[in-house]
Structure formats: structure tokens, C-alpha cells
PAVEXFI-862246 format. One record per residue (C-alpha): residue in three letters; residue number from 0; z, x, y; chain. Coordinates in steps of 0.02 Angstrom, whole numbers, plus 50000, padded with zeros to 5 digits. Each point is the difference from the previous one (the first is absolute). Layout:
<recs>
@code: ALA	pos: NUM	w: Z	u: X	v: Y	unit: A
...
</recs>
This chain:
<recs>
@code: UNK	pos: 0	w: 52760	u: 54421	v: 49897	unit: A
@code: UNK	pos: 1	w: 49942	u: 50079	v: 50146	unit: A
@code: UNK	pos: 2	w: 50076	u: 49934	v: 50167	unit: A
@code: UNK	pos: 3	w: 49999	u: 49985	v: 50179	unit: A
@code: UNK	pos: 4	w: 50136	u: 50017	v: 50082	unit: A
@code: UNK	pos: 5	w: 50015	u: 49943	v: 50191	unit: A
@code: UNK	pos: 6	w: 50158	u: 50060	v: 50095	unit: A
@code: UNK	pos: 7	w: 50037	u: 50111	v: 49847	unit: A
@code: UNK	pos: 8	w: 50096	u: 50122	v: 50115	unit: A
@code: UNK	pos: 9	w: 50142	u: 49892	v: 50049	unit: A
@code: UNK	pos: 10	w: 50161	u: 49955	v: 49920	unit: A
@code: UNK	pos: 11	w: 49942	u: 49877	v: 49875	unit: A
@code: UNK	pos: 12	w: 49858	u: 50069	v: 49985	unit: A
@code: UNK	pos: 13	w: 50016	u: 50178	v: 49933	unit: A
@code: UNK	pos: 14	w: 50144	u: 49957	v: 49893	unit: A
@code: UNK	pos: 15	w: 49885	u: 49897	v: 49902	unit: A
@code: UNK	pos: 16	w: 49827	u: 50125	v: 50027	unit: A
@code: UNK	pos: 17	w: 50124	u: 50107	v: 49893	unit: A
@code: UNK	pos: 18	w: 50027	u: 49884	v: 49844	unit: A
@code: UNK	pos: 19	w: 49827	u: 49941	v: 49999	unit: A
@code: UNK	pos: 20	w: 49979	u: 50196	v: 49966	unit: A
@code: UNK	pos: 21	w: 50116	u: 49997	v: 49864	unit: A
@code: UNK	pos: 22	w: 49920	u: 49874	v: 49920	unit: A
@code: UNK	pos: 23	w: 49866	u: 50071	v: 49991	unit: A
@code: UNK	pos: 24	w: 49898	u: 49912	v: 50147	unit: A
@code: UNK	pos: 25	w: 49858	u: 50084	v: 50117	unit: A
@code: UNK	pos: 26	w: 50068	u: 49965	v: 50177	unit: A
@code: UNK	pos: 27	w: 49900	u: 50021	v: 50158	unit: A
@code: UNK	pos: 28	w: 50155	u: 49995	v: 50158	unit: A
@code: UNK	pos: 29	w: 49908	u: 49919	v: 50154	unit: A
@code: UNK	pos: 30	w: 50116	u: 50018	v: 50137	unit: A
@code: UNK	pos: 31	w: 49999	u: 50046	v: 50209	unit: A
@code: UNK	pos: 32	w: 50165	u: 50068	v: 50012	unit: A
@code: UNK	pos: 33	w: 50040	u: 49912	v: 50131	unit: A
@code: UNK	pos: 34	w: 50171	u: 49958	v: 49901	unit: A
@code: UNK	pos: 35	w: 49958	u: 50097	v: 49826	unit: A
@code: UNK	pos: 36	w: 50023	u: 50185	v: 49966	unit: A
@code: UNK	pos: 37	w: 49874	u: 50111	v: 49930	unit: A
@code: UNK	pos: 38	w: 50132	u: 50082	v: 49905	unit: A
@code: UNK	pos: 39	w: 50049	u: 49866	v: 49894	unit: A
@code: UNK	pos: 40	w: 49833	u: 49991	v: 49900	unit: A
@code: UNK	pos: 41	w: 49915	u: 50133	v: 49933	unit: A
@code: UNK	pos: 42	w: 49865	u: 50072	v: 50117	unit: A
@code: UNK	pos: 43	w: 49843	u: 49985	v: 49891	unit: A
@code: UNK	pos: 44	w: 50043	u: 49809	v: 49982	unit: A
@code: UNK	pos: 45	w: 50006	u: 49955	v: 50183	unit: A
@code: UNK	pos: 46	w: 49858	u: 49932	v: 50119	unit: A
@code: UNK	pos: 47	w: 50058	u: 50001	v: 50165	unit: A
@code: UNK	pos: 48	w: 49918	u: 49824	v: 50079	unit: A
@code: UNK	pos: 49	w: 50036	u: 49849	v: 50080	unit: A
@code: UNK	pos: 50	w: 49987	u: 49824	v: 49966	unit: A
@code: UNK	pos: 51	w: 49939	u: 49969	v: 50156	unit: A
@code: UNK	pos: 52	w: 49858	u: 50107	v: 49965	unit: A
@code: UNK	pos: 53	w: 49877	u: 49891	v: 49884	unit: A
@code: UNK	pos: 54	w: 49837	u: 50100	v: 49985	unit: A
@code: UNK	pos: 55	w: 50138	u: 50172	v: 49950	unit: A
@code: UNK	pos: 56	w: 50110	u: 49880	v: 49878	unit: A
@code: UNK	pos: 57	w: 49846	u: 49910	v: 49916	unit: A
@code: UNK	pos: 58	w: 49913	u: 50188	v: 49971	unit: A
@code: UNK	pos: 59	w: 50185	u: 50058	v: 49923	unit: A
@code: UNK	pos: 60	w: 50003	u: 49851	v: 49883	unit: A
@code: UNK	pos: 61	w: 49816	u: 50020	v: 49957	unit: A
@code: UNK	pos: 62	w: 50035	u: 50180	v: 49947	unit: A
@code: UNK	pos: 63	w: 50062	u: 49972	v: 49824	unit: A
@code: UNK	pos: 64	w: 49997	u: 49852	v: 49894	unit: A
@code: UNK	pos: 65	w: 50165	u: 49923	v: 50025	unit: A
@code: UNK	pos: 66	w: 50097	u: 49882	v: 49890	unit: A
@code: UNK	pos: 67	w: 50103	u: 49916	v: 50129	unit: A
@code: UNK	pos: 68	w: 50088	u: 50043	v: 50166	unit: A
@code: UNK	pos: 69	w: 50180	u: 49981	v: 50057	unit: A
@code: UNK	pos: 70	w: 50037	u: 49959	v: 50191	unit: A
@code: UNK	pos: 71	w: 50185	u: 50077	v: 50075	unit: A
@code: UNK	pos: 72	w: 49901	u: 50038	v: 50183	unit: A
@code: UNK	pos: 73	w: 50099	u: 49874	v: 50105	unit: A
@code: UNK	pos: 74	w: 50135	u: 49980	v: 50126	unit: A
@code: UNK	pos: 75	w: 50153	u: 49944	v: 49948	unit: A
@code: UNK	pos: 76	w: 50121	u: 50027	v: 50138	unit: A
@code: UNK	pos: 77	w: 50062	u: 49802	v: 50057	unit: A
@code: UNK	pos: 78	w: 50075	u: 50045	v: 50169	unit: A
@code: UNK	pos: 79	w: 49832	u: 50096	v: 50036	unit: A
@code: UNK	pos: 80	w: 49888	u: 49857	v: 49930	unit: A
@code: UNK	pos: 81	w: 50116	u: 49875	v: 50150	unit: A
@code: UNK	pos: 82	w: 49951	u: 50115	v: 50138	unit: A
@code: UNK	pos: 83	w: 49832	u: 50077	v: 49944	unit: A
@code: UNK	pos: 84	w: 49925	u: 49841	v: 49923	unit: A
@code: UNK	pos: 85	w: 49823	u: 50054	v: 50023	unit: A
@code: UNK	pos: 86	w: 50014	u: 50163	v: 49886	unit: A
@code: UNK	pos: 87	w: 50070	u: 49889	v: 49860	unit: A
@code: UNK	pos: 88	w: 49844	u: 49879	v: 49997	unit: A
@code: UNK	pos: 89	w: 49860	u: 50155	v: 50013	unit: A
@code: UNK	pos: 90	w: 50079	u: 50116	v: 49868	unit: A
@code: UNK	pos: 91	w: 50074	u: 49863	v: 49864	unit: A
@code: UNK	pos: 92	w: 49864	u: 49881	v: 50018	unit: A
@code: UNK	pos: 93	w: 49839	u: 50069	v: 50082	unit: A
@code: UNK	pos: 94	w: 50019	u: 50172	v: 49957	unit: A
@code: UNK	pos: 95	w: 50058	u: 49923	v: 49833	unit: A
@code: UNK	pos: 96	w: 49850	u: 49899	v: 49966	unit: A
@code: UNK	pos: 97	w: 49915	u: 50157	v: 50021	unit: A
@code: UNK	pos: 98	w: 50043	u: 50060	v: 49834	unit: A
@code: UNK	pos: 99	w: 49945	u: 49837	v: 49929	unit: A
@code: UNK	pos: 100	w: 49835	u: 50025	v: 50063	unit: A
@code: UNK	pos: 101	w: 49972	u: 50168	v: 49947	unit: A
@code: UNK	pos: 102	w: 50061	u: 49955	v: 49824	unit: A
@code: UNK	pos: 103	w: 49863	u: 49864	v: 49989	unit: A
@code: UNK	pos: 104	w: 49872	u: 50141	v: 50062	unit: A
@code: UNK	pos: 105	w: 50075	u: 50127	v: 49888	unit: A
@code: UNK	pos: 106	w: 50012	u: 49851	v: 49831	unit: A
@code: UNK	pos: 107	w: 50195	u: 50022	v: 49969	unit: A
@code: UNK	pos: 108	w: 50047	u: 49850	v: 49927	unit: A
@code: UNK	pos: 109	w: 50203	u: 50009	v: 50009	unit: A
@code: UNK	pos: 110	w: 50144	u: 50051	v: 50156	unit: A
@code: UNK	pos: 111	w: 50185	u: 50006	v: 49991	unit: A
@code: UNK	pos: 112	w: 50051	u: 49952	v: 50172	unit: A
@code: UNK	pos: 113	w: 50173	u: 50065	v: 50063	unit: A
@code: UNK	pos: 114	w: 50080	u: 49836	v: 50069	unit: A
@code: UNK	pos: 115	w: 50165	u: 49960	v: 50044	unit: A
@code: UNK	pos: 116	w: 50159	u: 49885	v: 49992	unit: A
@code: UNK	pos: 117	w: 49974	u: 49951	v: 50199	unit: A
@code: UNK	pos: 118	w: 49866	u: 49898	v: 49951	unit: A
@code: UNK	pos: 119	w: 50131	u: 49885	v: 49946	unit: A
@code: UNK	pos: 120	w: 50091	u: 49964	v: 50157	unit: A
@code: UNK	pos: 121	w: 50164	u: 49946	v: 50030	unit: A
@code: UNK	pos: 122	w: 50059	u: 49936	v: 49803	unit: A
@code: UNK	pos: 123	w: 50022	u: 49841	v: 49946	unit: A
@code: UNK	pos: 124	w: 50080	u: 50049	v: 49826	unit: A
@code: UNK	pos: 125	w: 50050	u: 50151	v: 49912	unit: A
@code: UNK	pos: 126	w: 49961	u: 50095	v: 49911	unit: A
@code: UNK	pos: 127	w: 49813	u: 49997	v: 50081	unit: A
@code: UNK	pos: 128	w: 49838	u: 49974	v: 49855	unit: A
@code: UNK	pos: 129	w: 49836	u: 49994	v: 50037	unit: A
@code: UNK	pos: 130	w: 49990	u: 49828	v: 50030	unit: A
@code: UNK	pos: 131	w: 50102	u: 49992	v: 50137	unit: A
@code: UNK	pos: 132	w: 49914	u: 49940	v: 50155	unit: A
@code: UNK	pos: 133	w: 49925	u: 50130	v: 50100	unit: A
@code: UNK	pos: 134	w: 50068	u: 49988	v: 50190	unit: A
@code: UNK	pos: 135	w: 49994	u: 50169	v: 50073	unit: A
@code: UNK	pos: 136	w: 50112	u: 50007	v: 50175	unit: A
@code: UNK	pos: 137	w: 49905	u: 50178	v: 50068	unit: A
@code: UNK	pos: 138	w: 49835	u: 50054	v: 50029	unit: A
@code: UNK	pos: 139	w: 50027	u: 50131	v: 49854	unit: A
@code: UNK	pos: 140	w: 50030	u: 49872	v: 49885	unit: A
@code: UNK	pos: 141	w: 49869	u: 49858	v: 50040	unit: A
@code: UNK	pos: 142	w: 49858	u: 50178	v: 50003	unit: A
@code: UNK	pos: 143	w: 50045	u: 50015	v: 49817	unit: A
@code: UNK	pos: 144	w: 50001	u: 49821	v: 49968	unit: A
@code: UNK	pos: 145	w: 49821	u: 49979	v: 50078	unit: A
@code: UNK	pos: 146	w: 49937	u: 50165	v: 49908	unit: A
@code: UNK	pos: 147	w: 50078	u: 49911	v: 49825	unit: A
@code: UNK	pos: 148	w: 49901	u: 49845	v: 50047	unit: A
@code: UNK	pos: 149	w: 49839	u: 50081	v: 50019	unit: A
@code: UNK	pos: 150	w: 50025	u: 50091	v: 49824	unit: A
@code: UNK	pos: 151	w: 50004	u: 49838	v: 49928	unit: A
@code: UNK	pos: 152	w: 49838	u: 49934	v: 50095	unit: A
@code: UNK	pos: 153	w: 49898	u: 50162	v: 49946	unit: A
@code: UNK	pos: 154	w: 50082	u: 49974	v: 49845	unit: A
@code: UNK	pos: 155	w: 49917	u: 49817	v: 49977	unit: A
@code: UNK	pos: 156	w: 49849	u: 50043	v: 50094	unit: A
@code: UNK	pos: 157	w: 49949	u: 50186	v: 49941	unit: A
@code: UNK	pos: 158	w: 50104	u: 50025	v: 49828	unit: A
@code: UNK	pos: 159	w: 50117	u: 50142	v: 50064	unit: A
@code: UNK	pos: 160	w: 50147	u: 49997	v: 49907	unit: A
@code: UNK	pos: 161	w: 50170	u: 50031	v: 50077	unit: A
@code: UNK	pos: 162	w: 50190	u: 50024	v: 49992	unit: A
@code: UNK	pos: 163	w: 50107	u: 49977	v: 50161	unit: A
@code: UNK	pos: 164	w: 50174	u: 50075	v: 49967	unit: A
@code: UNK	pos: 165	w: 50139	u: 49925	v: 50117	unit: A
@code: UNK	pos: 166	w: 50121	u: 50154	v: 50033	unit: A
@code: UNK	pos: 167	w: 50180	u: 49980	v: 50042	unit: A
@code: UNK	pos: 168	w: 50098	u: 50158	v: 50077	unit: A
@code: UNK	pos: 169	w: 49904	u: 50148	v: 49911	unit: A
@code: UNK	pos: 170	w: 50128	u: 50147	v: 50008	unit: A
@code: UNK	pos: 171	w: 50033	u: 50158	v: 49915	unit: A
@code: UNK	pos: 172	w: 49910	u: 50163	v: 49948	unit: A
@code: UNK	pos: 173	w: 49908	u: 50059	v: 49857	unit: A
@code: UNK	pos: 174	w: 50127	u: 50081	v: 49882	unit: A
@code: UNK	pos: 175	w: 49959	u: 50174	v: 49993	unit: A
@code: UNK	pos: 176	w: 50012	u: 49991	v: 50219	unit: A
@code: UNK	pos: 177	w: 49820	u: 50053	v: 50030	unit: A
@code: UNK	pos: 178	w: 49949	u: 49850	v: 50071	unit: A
@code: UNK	pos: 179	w: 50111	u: 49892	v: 50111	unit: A
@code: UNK	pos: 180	w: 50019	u: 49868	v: 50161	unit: A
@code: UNK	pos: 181	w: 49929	u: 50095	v: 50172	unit: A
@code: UNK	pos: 182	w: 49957	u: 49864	v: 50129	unit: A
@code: UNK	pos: 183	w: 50009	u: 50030	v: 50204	unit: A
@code: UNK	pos: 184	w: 50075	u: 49899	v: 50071	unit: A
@code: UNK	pos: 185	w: 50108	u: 49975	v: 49826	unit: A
@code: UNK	pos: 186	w: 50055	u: 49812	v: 50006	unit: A
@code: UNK	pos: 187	w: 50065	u: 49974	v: 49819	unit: A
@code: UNK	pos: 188	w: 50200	u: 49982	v: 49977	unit: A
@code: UNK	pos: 189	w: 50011	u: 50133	v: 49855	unit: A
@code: UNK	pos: 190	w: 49907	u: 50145	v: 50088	unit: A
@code: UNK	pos: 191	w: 50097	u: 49964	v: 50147	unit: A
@code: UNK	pos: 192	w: 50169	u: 49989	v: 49907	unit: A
@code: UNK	pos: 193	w: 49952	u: 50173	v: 49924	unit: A
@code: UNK	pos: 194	w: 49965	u: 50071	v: 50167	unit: A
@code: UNK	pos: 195	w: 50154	u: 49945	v: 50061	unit: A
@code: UNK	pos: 196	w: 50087	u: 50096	v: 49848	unit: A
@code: UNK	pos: 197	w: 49895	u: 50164	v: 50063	unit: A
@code: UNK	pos: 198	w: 50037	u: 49975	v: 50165	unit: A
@code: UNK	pos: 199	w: 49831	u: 49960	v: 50048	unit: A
@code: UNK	pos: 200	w: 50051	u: 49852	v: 50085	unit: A
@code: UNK	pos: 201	w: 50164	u: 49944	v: 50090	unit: A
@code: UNK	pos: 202	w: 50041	u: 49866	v: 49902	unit: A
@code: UNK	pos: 203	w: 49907	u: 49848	v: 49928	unit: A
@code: UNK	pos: 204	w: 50003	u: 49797	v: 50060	unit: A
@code: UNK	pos: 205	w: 50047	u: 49848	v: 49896	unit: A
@code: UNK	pos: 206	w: 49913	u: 49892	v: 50094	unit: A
@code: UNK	pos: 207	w: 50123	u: 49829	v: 49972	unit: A
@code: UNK	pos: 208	w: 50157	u: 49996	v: 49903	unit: A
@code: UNK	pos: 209	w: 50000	u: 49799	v: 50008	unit: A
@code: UNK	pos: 210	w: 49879	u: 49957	v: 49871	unit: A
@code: UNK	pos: 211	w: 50072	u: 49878	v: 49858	unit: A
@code: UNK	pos: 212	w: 49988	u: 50142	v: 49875	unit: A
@code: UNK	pos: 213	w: 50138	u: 50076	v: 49913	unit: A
@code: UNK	pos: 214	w: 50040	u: 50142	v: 50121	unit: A
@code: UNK	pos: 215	w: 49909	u: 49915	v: 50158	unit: A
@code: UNK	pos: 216	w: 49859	u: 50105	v: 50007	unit: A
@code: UNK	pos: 217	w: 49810	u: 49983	v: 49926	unit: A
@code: UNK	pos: 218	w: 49959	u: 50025	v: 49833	unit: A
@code: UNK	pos: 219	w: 49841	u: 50062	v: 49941	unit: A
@code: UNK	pos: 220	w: 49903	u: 50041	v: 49840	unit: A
@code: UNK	pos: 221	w: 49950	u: 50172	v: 49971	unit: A
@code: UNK	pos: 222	w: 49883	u: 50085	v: 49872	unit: A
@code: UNK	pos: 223	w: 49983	u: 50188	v: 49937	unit: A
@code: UNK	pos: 224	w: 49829	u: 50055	v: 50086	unit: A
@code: UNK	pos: 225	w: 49970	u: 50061	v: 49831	unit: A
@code: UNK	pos: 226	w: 50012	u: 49843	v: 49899	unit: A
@code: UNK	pos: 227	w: 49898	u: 49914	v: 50143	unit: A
@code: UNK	pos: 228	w: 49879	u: 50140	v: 49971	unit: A
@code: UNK	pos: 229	w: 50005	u: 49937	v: 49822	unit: A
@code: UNK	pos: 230	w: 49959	u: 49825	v: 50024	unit: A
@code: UNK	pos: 231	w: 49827	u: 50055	v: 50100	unit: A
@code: UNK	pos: 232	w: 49966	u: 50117	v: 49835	unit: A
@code: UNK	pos: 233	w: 50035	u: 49818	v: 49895	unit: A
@code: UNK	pos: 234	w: 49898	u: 49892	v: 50098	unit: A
@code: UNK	pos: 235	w: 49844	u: 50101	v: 50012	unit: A
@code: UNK	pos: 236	w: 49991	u: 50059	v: 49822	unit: A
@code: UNK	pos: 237	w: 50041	u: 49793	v: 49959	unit: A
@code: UNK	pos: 238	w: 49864	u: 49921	v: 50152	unit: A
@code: UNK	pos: 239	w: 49823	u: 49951	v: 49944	unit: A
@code: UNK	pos: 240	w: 49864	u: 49954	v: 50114	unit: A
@code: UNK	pos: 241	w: 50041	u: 49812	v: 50081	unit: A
@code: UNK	pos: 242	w: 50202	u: 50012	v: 49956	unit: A
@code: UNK	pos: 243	w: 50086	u: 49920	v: 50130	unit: A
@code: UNK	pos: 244	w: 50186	u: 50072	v: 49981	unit: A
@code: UNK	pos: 245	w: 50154	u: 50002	v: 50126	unit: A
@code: UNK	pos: 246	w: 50169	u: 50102	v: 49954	unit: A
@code: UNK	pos: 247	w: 50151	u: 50007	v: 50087	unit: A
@code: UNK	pos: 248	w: 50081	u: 50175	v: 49952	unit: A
@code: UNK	pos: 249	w: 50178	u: 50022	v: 50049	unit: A
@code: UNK	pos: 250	w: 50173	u: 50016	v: 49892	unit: A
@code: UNK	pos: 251	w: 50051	u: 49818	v: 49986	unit: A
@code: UNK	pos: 252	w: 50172	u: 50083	v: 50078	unit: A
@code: UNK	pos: 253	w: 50056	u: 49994	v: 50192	unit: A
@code: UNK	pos: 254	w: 50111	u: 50147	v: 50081	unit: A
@code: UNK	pos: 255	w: 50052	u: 49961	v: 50169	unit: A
@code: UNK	pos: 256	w: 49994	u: 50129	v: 50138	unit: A
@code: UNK	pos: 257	w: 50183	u: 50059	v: 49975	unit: A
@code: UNK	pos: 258	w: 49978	u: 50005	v: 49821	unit: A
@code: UNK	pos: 259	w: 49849	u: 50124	v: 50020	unit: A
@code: UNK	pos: 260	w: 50127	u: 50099	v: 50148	unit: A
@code: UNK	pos: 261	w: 50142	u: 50035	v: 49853	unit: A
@code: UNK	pos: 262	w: 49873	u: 50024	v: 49883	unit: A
@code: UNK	pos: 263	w: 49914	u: 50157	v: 50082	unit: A
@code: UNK	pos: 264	w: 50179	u: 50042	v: 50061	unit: A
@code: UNK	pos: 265	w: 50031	u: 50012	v: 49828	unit: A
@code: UNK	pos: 266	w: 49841	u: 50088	v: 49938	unit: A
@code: UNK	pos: 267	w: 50012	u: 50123	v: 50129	unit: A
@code: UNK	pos: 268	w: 50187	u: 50040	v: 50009	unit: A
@code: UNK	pos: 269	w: 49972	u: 49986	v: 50190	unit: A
@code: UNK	pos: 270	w: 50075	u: 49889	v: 50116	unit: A
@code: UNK	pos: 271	w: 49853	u: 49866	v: 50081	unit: A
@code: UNK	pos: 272	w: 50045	u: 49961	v: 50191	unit: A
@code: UNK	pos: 273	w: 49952	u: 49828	v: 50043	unit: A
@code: UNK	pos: 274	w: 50019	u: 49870	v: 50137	unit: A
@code: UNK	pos: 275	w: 49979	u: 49791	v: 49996	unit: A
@code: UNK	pos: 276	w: 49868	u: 49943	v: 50114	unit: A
@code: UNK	pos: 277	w: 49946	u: 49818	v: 50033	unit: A
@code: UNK	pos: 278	w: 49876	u: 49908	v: 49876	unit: A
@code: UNK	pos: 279	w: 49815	u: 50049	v: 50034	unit: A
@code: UNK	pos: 280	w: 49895	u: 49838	v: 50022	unit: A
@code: UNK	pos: 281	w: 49920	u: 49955	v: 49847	unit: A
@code: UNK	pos: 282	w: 50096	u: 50081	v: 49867	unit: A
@code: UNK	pos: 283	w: 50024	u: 49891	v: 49848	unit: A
@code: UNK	pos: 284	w: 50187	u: 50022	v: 49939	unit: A
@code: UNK	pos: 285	w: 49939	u: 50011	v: 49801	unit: A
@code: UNK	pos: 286	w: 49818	u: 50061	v: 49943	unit: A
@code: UNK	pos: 287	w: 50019	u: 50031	v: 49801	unit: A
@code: UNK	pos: 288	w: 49845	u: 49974	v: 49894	unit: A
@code: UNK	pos: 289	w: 49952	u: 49923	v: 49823	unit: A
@code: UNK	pos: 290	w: 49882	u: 50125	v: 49922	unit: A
@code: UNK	pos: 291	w: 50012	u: 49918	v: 49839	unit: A
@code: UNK	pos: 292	w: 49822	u: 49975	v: 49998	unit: A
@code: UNK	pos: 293	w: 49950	u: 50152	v: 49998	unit: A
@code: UNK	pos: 294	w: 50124	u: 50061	v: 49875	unit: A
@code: UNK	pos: 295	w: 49940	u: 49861	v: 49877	unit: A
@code: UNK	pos: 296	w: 49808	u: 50004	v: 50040	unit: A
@code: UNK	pos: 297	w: 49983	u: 50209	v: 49995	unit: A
@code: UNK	pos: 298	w: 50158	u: 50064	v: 49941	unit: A
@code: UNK	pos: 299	w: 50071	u: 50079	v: 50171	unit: A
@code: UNK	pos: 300	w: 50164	u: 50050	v: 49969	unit: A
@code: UNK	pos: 301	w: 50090	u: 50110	v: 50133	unit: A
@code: UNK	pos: 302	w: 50058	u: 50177	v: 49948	unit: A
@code: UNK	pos: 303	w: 50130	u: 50000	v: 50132	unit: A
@code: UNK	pos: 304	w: 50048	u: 49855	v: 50039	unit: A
@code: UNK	pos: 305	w: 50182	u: 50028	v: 50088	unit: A
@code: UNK	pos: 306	w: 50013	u: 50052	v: 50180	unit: A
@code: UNK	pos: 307	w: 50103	u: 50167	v: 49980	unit: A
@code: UNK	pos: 308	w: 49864	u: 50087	v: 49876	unit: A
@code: UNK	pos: 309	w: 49858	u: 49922	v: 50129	unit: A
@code: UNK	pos: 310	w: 50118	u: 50087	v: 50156	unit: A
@code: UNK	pos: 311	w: 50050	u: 50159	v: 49875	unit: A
@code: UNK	pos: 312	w: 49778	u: 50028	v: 50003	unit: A
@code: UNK	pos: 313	w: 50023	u: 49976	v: 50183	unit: A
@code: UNK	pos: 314	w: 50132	u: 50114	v: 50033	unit: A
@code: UNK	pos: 315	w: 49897	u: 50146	v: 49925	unit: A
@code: UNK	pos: 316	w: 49868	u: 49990	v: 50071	unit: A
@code: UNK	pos: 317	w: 50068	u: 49994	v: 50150	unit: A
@code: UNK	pos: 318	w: 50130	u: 50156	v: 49980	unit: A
@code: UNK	pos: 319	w: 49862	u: 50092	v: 49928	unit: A
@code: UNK	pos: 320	w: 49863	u: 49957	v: 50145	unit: A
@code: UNK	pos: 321	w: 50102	u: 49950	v: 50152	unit: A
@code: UNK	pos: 322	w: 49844	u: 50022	v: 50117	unit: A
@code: UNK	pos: 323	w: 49909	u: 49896	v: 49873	unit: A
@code: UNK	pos: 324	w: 49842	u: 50077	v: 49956	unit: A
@code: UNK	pos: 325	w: 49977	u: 50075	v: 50169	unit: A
@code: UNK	pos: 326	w: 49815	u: 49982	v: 50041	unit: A
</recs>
């Protein structure tokens, strides 16, 4: 197939730019590098453009006869999306519906959206499915609700077919350490336990040791950017025009935030300085998902699946590009 790829740049985004490659895919990278780096894709794939920018993104899709497009160009930071509501809504909704618009002016009939687990709220049960009710507590989350809401109205009205995949804790590098995690400001706890290690960073925060988990502190669900790279490769190759599909994609397994401390302690033969900090407002003590669907419905089965090979990926890249990719 031949697809467009919004936000291709980015973490997400070029880790799975690369395996539509390998399998054999035409990929067009459509990306402002605002967040992205040109040096993750390869140059002749990449159209620098914003979403924003209508009349330039409709003239990029129109160039070629695309298949289908994939959308990673969001903002995903929840402390940001508290303080800086009005970015979320214009970039994950209006900028967003964009790309919707220029698909219907271009004819591509299909989108994997990049969604997320924050869509969810606060849980009611785990592990989470896909039926769980959808209460979002930020702005980040209730942008990617309202963007998976209109993908099911264009879907009824227009035909476009679509699959929103509901991320957990995406972590980890690709395995031969080209590609890897480079976010400023870095917010994620396994970059920021590595840093720590490299002595990037004084020490890291558990933020609450009081939670009614096993150690006190709150667990989370992580998945190998790679396998979650894998499920978008599933999905489209699976999607026909007018599909309606939702996926969760996480482990099924929680690690709490001193689990994934002694784990890189352990991976990296280093010791991790840390200090306990109050609960931040809004953090759930358990977020583990069901992605049982998708491993019955498309075969989606993780390739590493256990948090010390998803923090061993990590850990090189990191060694081997500790200013990231430097651009």
C-alpha cells in the first residue's frame, strides 16, 4: 500500500514508518518537526508541512494515489494539555480534522489514528478493554476522545474506514539502537530513570508511595515501541473502507515505578538515585490493559513483552546516543 503518514517523525511514528518499509509499503512521512526529527526517516520520504496548513497538506496528499493515512501528529503531554488547554483542542481536534478533510479531497478511504489509554479516565476495572467507559480527566485525553468520535461520524457519514489504537506506556528502542525515545522536555519514567543512570539527571521522583499496590507506588502497563509499531502494520494491512475498529495495545502486565527503578538498576549495572515525592493529582494507582482483542481479531502478539528486554532496547540507545539524535 502506499501511505500517508502524518507526524511520521516522532517517536511512534518513525518506529513504525520503518516496518511499513520492511514490509514492503510506499510511505510518504508528513511531519513539521516541531517534536519529530528529520533524522529518524529517510530524507527522500519526508514532506516537511503542517496540519495547520490545509491548502499545503491537501496538495501533499493529492500528490500520489494513497491507500490510507496514519495520524501520530498530536500532543500528548497531560500536565501541558492542564495548563495549555487551547493548543490541545487546535492541534488534536481542529488541526486533526484537517487531515480528514484532505483525505476526502484526496479519496483515501482508511486512517489508523494514534489514540491513547487517557481516554479512559480514572478505571473502573482492570484490566481496561475497549468497552470500558470513556471518561477522560485532562484535556489531552478528552482531544483524543473527541478526534475518535468524529472518526466514527465520518465513518457513518463518508465511508472512511478506521482503527483507533488505545496506547498504554510505549517504551523502549528499536533493537539494533538506531532509532530510540528523544522528547524535550522528556516526561516518561523510563527515559528519565535512564538519565538518572547516566547522570543526566539528579535523581528521579516516585511521585506517592501510598497507593494500595504491592510496593505503594503506581503501576503501569508498558509496551515495546516496536510491537506497538507492529499492531499499526496489523491494523492497516487488516482495515477495509467503513471498518469501525478500537484496540487497546498494552502487555496485560503492570510494573510499578520501583519495579521499573531495580529493573534498569539491574539492566544497567548502575545505581538509579531516586527520591519519594507526594502523589500528583490525578494519577490512577493501577492502569493495565486487556488487549485480547486485538490479539484474537489480528493476531498481535508482542515480541517483547517483559519490561527488562523493553528497558535493555532503551538502555542502548541511550548509551549509544546520549544527546539523542542531536538536531
Amino acid at each position: 500500500m502506499n501511505v500517508f503518514v502524518a507526524g511520521g517523525a516522532g517517536y511512534i511514528g518513525s518506529h513504525t514508518v520503518r516496518l511499513l518499509l520492511e514490509a514492503g509499503h510506499e510511505v510518504t512521512v508528513y511531519d513539521n518537526l516541531s517534536e519529530g526529527h528529520a533524522s529518524s526517516v529517510p530524507v527522500a520520504r519526508l514532506v516537511r508541512g503542517d496540519l495547520a496548513d490545509l491548502d499545503t497538506l491537501t496538495a501533499a496528499m493529492r500528490a500520489k494515489p494513497y491507500d490510507a493515512a496514519m495520524h501520530f501528529a498530536a500532543n500528548c503531554y497531560v500536565g501541558e494539555s492542564v495548563t495549555e488547554p487551547q493548543k490541545y483542542y487546535v492541534n488534536n481536534v481542529s488541526n486533526a480534522l484537517n487531515l480528514l478533510r484532505a483525505m476526502r479531497a484526496a479519496d483515501v478511504g482508511k486512517i489508523v489514528f494514534s489514540s491513547t489509554a487517557a481516554t479512559y479516565g480514572t478505571p473502573v476495572a482492570t484490566p481496561i478493554t475497549e468497552s470500558h467507559p470513556q471518561q477522560p480527566i485532562n484535556p489531552y485525553g478528552r482531544t483524543k476522545l473527541m478526534f475518535e468520535q468524529a472518526l466514527a461520524d465520518y465513518s457513518r457519514a463518508y465511508g472512511i474506514g478506521y482503527a483507533a489504537l488505545r496506547y498504554f506506556n510505549a517504551a523502549g528502542a528499536a533493537p539494533d539502537g538506531t532509532l530510540g525515545e528523544d522528547h524535550d522536555p522528556e516526561t516518561h519514567l523510563i527515559p528519565l530513570v535512564l538519565y538518572a543512570a547516566m547522570g543526566k539527571r539528579d535523581q528521579v521522583s516516585i511521585f506517592g508511595t501510598d497507593y494500595d499496590t504491592p510496593d505503594g507506588t503506581c503501576v503501569r502497563d508498558y509496551i515495546h515501541i516496536y510491537d506497538l509499531a507492529q499492531a499499526h502494520i496489523l491494523a492497516l494491512e487488516a482495515m477495509r473502507p467503513g471498518d469501525r475498529r478500537t484496540y487497546n495495545l498494552g502487555n496485560g502486565s503492570g510494573y510499578s515505578v520501583r519495579e521499573v527503578i531495580d529493573t534498569a538498576a539491574k539492566v544497567t549495572g548502575r545505581e538509579i538515585p531516586h527520591n519519594e515525592a507526594p502523589r500528583r493529582p490525578g494519577d490512577p494507582a493501577v492502569l493495565v490493559a486487556s488487549s485480547e482483542k486485538i490479539v484474537r481479531e489480528l493476531g498481535w502478539k508482542p515480541r517483547f513483552p517483559h519490561l527488562e528486554s523493553i528497558i535493555e532496547t532503551a538502555w542502548r540507545w541511550h548509551r549509544e546516543h546520549p544527546d539523542g539524535y542531536g538536531d
